[in-house]
SESE-993957 format. One record per residue: residue in three letters; x negated, y, z of N, C-alpha, C, O in turn. Coordinates in steps of 0.001 Angstrom, whole numbers, plus 500000, padded with zeros to 6 digits. Each point is the difference from the previous one (the first is absolute). Layout:
% residues N
NODE   residuo       nu       nv       nw      cau      cav      caw       cu       cv       cw       ou       ov       ow
NODE       ala        X        Y        Z        X        Y        Z        X        Y        Z        X        Y        Z
...
END
This chain:
% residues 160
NODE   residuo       nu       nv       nw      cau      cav      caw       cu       cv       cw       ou       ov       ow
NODE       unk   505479   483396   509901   498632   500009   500488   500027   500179   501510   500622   500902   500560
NODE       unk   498776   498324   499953   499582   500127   501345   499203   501120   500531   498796   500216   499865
NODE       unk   502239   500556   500857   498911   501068   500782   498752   500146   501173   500091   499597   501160
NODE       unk   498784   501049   498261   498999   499620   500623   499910   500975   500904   499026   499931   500749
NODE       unk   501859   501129   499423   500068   501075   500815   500275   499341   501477   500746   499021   499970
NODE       unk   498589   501508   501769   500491   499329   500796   498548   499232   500823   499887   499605   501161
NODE       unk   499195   500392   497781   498894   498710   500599   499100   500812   499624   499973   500729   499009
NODE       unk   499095   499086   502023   498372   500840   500024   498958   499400   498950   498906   500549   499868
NODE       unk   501467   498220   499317   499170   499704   499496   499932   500372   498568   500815   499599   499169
NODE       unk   498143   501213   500560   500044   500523   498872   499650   499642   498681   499157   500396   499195
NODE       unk   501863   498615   500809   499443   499123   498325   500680   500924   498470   501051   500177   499383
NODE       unk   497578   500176   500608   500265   501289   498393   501179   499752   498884   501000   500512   499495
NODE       unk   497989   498102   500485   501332   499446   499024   501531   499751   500035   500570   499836   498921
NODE       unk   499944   500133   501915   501515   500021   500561   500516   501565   499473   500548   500467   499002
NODE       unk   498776   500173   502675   500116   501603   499522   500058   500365   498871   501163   500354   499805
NODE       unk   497964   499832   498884   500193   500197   499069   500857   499986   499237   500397   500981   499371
NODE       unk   500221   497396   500529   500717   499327   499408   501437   500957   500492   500654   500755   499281
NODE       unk   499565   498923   502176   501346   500621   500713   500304   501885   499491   501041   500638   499839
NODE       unk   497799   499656   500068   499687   501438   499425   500632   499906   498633   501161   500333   499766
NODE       unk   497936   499159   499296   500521   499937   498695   501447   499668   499632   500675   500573   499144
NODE       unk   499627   498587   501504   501661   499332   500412   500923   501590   500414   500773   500625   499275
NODE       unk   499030   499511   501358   500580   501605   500473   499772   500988   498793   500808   500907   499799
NODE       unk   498292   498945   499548   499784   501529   498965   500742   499877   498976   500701   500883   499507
NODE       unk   499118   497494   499959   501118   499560   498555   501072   499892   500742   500806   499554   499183
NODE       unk   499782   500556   501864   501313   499938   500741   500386   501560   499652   500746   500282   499062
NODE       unk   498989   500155   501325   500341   501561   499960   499892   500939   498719   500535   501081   499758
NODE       unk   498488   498043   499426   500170   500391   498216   501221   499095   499766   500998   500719   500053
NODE       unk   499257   498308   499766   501056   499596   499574   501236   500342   500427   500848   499677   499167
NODE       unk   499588   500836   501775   500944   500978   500871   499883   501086   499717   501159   500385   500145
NODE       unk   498423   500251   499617   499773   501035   499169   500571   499957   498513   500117   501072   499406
NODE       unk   500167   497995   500101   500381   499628   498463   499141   499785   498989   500323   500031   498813
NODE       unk   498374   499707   501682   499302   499719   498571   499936   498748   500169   500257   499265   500953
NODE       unk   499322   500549   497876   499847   497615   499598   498546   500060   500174   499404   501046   499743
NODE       unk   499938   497843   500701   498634   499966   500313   499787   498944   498922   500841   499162   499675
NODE       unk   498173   500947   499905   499842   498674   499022   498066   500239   500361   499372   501059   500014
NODE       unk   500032   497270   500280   498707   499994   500137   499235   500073   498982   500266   499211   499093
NODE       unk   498667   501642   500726   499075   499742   498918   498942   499977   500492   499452   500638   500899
NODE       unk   500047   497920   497919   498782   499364   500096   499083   500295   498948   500502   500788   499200
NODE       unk   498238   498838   500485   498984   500001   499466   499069   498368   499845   499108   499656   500776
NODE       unk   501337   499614   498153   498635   498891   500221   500373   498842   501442   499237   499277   500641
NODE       unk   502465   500986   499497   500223   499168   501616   499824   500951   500537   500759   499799   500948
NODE       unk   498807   501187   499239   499070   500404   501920   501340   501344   499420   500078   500539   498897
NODE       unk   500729   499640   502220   500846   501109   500712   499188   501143   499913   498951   500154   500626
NODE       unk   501510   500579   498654   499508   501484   500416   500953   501250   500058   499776   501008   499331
NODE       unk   501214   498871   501444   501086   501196   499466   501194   499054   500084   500287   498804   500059
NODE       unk   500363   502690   499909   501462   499274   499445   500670   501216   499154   499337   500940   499562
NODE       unk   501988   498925   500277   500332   501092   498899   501457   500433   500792   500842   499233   500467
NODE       unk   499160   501566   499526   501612   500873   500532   500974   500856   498477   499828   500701   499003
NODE       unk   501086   498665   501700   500822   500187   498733   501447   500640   500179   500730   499023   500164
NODE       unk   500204   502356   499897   500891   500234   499809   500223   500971   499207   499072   500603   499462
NODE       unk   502706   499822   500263   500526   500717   498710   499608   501734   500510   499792   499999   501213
NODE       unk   500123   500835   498427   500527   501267   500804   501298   500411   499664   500511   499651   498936
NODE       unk   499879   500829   501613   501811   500403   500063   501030   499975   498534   501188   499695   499892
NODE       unk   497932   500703   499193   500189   500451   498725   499897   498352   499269   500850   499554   499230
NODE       unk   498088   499814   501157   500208   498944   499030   498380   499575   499447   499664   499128   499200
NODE       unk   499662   501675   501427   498539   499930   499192   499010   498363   500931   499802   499915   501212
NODE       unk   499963   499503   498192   498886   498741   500032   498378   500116   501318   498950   499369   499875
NODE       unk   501312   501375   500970   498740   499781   500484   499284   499115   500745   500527   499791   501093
NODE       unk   498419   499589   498702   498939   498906   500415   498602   500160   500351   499257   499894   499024
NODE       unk   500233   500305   501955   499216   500206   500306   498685   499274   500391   500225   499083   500789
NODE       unk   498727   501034   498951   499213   498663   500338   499004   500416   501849   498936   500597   500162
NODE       unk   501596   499048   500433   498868   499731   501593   498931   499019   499616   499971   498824   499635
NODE       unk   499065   502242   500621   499335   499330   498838   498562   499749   501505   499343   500822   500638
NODE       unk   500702   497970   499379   498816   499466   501181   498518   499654   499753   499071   499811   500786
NODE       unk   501009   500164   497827   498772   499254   499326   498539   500625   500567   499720   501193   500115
NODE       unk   499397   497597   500216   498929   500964   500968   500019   500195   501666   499068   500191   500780
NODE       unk   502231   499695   499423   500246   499818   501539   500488   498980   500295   500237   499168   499123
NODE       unk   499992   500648   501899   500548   498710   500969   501650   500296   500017   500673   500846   500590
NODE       unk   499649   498125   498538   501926   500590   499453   500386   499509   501254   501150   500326   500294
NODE       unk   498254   498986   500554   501078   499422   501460   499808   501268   500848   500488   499927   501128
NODE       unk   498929   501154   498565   499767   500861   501069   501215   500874   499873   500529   500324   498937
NODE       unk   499827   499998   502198   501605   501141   500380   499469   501058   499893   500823   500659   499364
NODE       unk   497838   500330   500950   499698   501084   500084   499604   500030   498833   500141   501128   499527
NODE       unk   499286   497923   499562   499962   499995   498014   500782   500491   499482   499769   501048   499397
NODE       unk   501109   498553   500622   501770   499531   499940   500402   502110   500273   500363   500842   499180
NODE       unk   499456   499224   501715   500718   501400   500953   499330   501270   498964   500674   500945   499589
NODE       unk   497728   498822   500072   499289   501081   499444   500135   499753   498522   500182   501033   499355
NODE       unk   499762   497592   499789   500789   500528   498447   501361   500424   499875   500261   500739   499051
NODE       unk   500401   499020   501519   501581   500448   500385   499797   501666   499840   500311   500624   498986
NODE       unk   499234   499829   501952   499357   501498   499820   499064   500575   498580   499928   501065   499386
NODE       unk   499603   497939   500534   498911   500348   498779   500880   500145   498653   499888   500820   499089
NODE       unk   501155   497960   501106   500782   499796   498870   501623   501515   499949   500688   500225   499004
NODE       unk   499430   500405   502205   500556   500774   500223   500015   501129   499887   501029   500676   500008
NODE       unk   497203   499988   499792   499297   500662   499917   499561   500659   498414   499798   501106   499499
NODE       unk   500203   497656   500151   499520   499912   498677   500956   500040   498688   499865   500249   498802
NODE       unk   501332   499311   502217   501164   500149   498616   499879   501610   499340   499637   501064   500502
NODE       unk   500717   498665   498508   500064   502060   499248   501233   500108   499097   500027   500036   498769
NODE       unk   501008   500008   502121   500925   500193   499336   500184   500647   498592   500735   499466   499170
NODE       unk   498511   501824   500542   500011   500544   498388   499139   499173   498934   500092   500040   498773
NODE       unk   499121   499265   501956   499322   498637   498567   500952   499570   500058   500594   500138   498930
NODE       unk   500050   499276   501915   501256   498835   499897   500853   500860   499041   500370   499338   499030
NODE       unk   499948   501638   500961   501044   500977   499120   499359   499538   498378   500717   499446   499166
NODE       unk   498117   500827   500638   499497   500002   499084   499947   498795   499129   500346   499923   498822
NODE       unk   499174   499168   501931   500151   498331   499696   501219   499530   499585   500143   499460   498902
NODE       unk   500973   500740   502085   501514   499670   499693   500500   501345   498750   501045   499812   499378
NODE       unk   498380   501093   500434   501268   501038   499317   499122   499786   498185   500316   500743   499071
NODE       unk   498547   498060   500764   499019   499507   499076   501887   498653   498963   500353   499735   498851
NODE       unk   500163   499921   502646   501305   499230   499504   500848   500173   499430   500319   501097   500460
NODE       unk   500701   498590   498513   500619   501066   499192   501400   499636   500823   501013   500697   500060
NODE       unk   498786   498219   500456   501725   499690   500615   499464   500714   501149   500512   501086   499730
NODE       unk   498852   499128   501336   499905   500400   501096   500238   501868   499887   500554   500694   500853
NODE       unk   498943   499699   498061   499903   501686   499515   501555   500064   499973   500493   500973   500570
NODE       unk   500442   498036   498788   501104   500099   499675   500742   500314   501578   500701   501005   500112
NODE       unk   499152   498343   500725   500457   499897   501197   499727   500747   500913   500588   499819   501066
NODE       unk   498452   501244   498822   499501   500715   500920   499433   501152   499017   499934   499806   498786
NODE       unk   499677   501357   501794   500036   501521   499617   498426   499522   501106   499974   499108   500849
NODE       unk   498907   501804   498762   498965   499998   500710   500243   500526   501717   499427   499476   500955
NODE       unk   501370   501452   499118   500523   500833   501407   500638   498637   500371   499135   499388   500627
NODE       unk   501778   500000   499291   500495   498726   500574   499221   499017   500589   500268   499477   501081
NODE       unk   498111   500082   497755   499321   499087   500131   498924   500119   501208   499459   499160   500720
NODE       unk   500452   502595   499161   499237   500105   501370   500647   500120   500649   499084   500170   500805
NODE       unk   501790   499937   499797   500802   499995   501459   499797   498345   500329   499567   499508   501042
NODE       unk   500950   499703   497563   499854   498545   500706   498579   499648   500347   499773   499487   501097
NODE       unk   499492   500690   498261   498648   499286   500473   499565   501020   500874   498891   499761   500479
NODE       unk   501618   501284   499876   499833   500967   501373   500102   499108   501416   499238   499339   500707
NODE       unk   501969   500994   499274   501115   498657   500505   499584   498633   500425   500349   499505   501071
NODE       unk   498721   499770   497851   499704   499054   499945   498414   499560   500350   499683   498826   500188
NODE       unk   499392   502270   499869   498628   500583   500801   500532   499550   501743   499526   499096   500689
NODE       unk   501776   502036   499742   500418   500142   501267   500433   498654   500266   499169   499443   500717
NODE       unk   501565   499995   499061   499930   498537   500382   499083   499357   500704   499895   499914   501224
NODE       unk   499163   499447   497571   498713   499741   499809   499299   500236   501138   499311   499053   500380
NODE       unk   500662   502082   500368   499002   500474   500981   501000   499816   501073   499596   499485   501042
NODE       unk   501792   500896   498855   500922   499627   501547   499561   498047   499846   499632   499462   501044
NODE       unk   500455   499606   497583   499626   498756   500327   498637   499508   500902   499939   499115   500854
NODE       unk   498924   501849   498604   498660   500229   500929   499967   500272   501009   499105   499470   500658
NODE       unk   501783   501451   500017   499791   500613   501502   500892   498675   501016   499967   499910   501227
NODE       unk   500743   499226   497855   501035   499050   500334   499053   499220   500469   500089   499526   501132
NODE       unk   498938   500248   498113   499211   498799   500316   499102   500403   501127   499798   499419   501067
NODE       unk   499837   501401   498595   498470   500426   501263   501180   500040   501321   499486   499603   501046
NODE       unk   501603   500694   499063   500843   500268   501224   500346   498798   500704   500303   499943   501192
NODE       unk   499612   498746   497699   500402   498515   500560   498680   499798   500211   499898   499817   501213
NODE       unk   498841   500101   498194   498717   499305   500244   499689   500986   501796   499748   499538   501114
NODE       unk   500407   501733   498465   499950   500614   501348   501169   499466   501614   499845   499975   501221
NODE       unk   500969   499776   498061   501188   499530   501309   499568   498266   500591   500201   499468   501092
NODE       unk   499015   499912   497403   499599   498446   500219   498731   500270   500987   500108   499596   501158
NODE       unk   498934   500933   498524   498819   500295   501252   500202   500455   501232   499375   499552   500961
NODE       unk   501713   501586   499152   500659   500345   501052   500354   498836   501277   499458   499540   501006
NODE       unk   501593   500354   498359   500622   498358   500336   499180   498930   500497   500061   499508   501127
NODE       unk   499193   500185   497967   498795   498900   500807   499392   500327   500912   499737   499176   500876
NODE       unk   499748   502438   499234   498827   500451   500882   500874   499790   501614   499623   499474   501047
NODE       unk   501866   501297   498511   500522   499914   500974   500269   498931   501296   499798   500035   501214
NODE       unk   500918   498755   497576   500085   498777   500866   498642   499439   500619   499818   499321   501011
NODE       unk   499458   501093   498223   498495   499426   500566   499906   500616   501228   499210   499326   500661
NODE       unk   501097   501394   499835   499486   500761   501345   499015   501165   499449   499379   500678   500819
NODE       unk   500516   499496   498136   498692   501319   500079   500639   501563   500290   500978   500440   499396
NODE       unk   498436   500134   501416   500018   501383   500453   499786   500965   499228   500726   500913   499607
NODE       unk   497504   498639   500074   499479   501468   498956   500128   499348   498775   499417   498973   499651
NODE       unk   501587   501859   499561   500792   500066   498859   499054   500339   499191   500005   499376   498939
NODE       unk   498908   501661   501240   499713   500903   498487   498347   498525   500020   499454   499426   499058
NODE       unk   500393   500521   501871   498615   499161   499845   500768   498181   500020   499453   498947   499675
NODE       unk   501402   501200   500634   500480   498464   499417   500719   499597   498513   499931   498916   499421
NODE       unk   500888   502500   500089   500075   500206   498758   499108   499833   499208   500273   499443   498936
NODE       unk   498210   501041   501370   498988   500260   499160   499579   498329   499732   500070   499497   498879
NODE       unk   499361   499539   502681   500011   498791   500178   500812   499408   498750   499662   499766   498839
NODE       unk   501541   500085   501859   501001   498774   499197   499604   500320   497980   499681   499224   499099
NODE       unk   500505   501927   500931   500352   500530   498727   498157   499557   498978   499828   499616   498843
NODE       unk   499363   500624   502052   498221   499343   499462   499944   498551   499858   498961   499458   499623
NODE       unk   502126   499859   500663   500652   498535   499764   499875   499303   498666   499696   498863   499640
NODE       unk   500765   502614   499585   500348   499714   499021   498846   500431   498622   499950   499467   498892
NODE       unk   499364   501449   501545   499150   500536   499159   498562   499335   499655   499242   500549   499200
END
């Protein structure tokens, strides 16, 4: 993808795009598989997908439906929402419902992993807001702008 960083002209759609490009860059570097999910054709989400250490299946749905899925700051706040919201002891509960999974794990085991696996989750969230934050940075910079907290606010109302 061609970077739109560099030029004063502020075409949303690029940005975005170059944004979004950077966030599934840095989830997938991170080690999860991205796989897109749709609805009816129309994109809404995508799904993140890796093992935790032990071996356990997790998939998660980013779930956009209702918002504008091309948006990076969309993107930045279900990441959080979805980070937020995990509960590791339902997850205990749900998985220890398995008779092969009970076999493999002692409940004290199962919460450490989905402990474990909460902390992730939210180091993957702070991952993202830190690239969407370093991508605005970056642009404001090359652009020539000075005042940061009122050009932050600018660039970033771009999108909303």
């Amino acid at each position: 993808m061609k970077s739109t960083m560099g030029t004063p002209v502020n075409n949303k759609e690029n940005l975005q795009k170059e944004a979004v490009f950077k966030i599934l860059s840095v989830i997938n570097n991170s080690g999860f598989r991205i796989m897109p999910y749709e609805e009816n054709g129309v994109e809404c989400g995508f799904e993140i997908e890796d093992w935790t250490p032990n071996g356990v299946d997790m998939c998660h749905l980013v779930d956009l439906r209702g918002t504008d899925a091309h948006n990076p700051f969309n993107i930045s706040r279900e990441m959080w929402s979805l980070a937020y919201d995990f509960d590791p002891d339902e997850e205990v509960e749900i998985f220890m419902e398995n008779e092969q999974f009970r076999n493999a794990f002692t409940y004290k085991k199962a919460a450490e992993e989905f402990e474990n696996w909460e902390f992730r989750l939210k180091q993957l969230a702070s991952i993202v807001e830190e690239t969407l934050e370093q991508f605005v940075r970056q642009g404001l910079s090359e652009w020539g702008c000075t005042d940061t907290e009122f050009s932050v606010a600018e660039w970033a109302s771009n999108y909303q």
